[in-house]
C-alpha positions as CSV (number, residue, x, y, z in Angstrom):
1,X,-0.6,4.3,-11.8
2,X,-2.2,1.1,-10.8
3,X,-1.8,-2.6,-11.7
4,X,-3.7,-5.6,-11.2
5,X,-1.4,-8.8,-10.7
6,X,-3.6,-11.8,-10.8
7,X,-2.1,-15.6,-9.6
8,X,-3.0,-19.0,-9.6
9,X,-1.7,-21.9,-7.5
10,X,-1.1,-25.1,-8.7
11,X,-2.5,-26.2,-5.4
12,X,-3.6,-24.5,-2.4
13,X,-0.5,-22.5,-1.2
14,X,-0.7,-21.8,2.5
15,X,0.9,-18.6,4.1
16,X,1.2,-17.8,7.7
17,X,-0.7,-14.2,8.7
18,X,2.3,-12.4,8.3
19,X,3.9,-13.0,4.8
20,X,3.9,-9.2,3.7
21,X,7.6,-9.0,3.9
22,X,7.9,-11.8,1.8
23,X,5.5,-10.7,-0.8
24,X,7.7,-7.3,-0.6
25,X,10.7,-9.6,-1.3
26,X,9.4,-11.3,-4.2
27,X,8.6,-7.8,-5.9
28,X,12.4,-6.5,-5.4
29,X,13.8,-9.6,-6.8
30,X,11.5,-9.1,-9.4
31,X,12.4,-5.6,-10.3
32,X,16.2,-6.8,-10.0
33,X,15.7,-9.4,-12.3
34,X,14.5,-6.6,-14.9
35,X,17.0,-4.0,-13.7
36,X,19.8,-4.7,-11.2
37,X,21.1,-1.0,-11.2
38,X,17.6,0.2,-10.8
39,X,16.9,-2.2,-7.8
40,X,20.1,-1.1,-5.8
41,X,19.5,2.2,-6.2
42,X,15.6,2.1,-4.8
43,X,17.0,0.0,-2.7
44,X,20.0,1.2,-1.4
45,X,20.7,4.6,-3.2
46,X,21.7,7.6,-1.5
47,X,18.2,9.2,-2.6
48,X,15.6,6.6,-1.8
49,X,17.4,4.7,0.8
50,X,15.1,5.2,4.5
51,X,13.2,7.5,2.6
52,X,9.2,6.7,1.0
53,X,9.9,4.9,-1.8
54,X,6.4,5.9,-3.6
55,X,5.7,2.0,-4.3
56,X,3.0,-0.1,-2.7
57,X,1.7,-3.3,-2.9
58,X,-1.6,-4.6,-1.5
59,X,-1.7,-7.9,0.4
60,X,-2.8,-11.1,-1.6
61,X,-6.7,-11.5,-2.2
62,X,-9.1,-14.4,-3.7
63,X,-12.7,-15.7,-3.3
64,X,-11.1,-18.8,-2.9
65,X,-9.1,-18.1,0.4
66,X,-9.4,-20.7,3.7
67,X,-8.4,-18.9,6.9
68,X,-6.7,-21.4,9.0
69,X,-6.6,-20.6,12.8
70,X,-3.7,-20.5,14.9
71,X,-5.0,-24.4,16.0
72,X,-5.4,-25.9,13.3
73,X,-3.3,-29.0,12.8
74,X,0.1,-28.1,11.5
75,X,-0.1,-24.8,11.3
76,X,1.1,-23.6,14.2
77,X,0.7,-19.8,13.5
78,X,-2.3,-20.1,11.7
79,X,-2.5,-18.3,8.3
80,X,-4.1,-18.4,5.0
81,X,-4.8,-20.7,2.4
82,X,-5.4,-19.5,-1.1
83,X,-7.2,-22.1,-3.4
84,X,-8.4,-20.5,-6.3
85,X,-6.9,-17.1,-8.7
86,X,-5.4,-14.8,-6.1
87,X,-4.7,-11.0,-7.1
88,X,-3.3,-8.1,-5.8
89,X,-2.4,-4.3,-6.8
90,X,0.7,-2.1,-7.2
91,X,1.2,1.1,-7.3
92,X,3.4,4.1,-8.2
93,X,3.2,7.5,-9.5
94,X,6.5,6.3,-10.8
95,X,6.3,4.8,-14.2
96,X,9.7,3.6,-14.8
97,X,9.2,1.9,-11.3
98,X,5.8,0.0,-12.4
99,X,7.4,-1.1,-16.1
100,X,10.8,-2.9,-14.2
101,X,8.5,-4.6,-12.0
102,X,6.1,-5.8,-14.9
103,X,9.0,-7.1,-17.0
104,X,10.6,-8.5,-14.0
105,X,7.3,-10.2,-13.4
106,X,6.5,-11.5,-16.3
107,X,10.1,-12.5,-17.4
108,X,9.2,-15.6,-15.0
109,X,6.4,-18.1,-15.1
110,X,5.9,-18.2,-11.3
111,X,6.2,-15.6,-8.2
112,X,8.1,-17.1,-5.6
113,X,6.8,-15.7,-2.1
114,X,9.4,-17.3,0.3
115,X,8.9,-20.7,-0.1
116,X,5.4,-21.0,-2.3
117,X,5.2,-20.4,-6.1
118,X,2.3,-19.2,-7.9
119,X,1.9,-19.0,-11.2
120,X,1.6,-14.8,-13.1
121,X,-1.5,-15.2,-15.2
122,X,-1.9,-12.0,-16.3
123,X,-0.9,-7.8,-15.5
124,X,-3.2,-5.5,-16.0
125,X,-3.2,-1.7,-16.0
126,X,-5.8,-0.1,-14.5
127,X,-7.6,3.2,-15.3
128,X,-7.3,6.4,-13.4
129,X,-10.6,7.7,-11.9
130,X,-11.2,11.2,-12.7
131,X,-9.6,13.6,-10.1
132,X,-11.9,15.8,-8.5
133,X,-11.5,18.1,-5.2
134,X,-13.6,15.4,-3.1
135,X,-13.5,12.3,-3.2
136,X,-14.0,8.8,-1.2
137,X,-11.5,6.1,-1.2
138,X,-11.4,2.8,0.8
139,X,-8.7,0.4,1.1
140,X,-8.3,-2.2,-1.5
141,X,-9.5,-5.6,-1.8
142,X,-7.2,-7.3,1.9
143,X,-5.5,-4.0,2.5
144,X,-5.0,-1.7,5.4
145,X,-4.3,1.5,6.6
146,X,-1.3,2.2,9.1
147,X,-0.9,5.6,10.6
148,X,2.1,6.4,13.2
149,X,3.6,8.8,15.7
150,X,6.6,8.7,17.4
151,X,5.5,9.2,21.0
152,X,7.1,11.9,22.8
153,X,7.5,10.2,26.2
154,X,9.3,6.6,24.5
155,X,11.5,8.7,22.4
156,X,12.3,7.3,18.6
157,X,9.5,4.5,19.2
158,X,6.9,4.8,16.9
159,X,3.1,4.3,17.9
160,X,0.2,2.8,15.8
161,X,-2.5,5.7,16.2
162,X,-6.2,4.4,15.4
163,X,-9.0,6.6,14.3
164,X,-10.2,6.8,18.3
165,X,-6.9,7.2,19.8
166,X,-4.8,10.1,19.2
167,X,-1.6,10.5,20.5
168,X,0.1,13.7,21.6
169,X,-3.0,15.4,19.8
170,X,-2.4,14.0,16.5
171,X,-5.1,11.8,15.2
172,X,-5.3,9.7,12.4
173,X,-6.7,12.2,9.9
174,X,-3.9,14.7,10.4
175,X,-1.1,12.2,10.2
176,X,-2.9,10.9,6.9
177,X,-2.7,14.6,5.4
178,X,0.7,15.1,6.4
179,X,1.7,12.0,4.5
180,X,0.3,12.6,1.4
181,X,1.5,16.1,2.0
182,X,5.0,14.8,2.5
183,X,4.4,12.0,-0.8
184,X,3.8,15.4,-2.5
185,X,7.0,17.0,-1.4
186,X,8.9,13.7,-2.1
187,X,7.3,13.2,-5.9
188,X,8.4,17.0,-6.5
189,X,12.1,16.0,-5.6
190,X,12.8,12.7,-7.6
191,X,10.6,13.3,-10.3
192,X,9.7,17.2,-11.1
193,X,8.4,16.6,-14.1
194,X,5.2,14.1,-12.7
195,X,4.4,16.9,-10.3
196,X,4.4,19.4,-13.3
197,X,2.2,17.6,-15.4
198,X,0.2,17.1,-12.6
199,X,0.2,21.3,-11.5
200,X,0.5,22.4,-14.9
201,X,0.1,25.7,-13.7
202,X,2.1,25.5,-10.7
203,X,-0.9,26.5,-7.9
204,X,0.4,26.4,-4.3
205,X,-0.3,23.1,-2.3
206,X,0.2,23.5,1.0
207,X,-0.6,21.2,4.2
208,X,-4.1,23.2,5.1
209,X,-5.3,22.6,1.8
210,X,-6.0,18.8,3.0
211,X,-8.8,17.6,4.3
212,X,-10.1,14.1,5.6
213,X,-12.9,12.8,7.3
214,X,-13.5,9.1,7.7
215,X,-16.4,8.0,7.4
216,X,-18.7,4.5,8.7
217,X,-17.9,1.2,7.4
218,X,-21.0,-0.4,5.2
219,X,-21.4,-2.3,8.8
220,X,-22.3,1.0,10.4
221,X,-19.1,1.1,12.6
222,X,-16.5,3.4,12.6
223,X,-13.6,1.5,11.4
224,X,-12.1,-2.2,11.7
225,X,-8.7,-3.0,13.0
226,X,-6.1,-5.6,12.5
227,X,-3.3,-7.0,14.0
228,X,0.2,-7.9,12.1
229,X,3.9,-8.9,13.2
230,X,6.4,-7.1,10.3
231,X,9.8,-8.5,10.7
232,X,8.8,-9.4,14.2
233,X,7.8,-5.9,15.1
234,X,3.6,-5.5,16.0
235,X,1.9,-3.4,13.9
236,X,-1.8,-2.4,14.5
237,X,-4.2,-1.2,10.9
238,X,-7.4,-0.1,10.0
239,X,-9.8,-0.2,7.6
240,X,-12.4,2.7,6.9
241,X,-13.9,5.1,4.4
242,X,-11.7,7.9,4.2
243,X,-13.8,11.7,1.9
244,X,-10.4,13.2,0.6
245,X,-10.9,16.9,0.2
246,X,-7.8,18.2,-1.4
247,X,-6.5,19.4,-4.8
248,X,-6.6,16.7,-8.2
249,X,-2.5,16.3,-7.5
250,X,-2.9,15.2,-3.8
251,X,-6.0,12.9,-5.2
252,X,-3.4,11.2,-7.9
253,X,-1.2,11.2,-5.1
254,X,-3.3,8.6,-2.8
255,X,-4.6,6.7,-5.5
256,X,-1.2,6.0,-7.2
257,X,1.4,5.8,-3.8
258,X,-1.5,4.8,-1.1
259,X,-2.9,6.1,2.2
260,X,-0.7,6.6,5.4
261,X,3.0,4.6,5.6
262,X,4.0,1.5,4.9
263,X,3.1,1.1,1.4
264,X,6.1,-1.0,0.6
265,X,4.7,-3.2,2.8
266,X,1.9,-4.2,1.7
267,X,-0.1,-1.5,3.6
268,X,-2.3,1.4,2.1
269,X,-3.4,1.1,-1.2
270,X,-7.0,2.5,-2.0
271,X,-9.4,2.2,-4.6
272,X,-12.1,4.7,-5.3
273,X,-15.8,4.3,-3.9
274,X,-19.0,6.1,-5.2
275,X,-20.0,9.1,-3.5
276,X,-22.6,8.6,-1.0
């Protein structure tokens, strides 16, 4: 499932580059406000705590949007500044998830993201495309894609790994197939019953039955990369065409939790393009 959240400031609401942790806080308070038992458990619960949550959120998007450079006056670390109706998307295979955070949404005139308030002007579901064994996605409206390794010299310290830079062998590609390999595996043991109405007649999905090529940006290069601090930590993405080949289930899969990690962050979520 996806939803389109759409915004609109009062007046021009400013946010440094790196607010995705507090747009991420602003949808757990919301989902709290419409289900406080529900929030802890995602939150904190045995079975969801440090594990993929099967939620993302895309970073906030308008026509209307004023990029302020780290000079400008008064804004020290540079940022953004929205002017006009701002949206972004959510998503989750997870429908119970989606329907707390649209009451919790909607149960309040404004989103509060940290310090700025924007008022909820409308929710809206979106369609599913129709699932097919290939098929081309591409980041959403302001989103990203991060992919990681833990390198095996700096043990336990994760590595952003860019389409032209693998690290111990594993490139981008793979580690985007063994996530939505692993999103597979995870949706199976929260919620059996998505993945069975999904595989209604149970066919084997294993890791070699995912393919991905990425393909050129409308630009003609490979891929575009950017630059984020989350929760002070750097954090290197990338934006690309990504031809999925891979059984309908592992197509519903990306489309409704994201590409590669950090979807709770504000990272990953795709929309579908038209085949070339």
């Amino acid at each position: 499932m996806q939803a389109v959240i759409t915004l609109i400031p009062e007046s021009p609401v400013f946010f440094d580059f790196n607010y995705y942790p507090r747009l991420a806080a602003a949808l757990y308070a919301a989902i709290r406000a419409a289900d406080v038992e529900f929030a802890d458990v995602l939150h904190d619960g045995a079975e969801h705590k440090n594990r993929i949550k099967l939620f993302g959120f895309s970073p906030l998007h308008s026509r209307q949007t004023e990029i302020k450079p780290d000079s400008a006056p008064k804004k020290d670390d540079g940022g953004l500044l929205f002017k006009g109706p701002t949206s972004f998307r959510l998503c989750s295979p997870w429908p119970e998830l989606l329907n707390r955070l649209a009451d919790g949404l909607l149960k309040g005139e404004f989103l509060r993201i940290g310090s700025q308030l924007l008022r909820i002007a409308q929710a809206e579901l979106l369609p599913p495309p129709d699932f097919s064994t290939t098929m081309q996605w591409i980041p959403a409206p302001a989103a990203s894609v991060v992919t990681t390794w833990t390198d095996k010299v700096h043990k336990n310290r994760k590595t952003c790994v860019l389409p032209d830079d693998p690290l111990d062998g594993q490139t981008a590609e793979q580690l985007l197939a063994y996530n939505l390999f692993h999103k597979w595996q995870r949706l199976g043991e929260i919620r059996p019953d998505i993945t069975t109405v999904w595989n209604p007649k149970n066919q084997p999905i294993l890791l070699e039955d995912i393919q991905i090529q990425l393909l050129a940006l409308a630009t003609g290069s490979a891929f575009k990369t950017k630059f984020h601090l989350i929760k002070g930590n750097p954090v290197k993405s990338w934006i690309a065409p990504i031809q999925l080949t891979a059984p309908p289930p592992i197509q519903r899969i990306a489309w409704a939790c994201g590409l590669g990690e950090m979807n709770s962050m504000g990272f990953g979520v795709v929309q579908q393009m038209e085949v070339r």
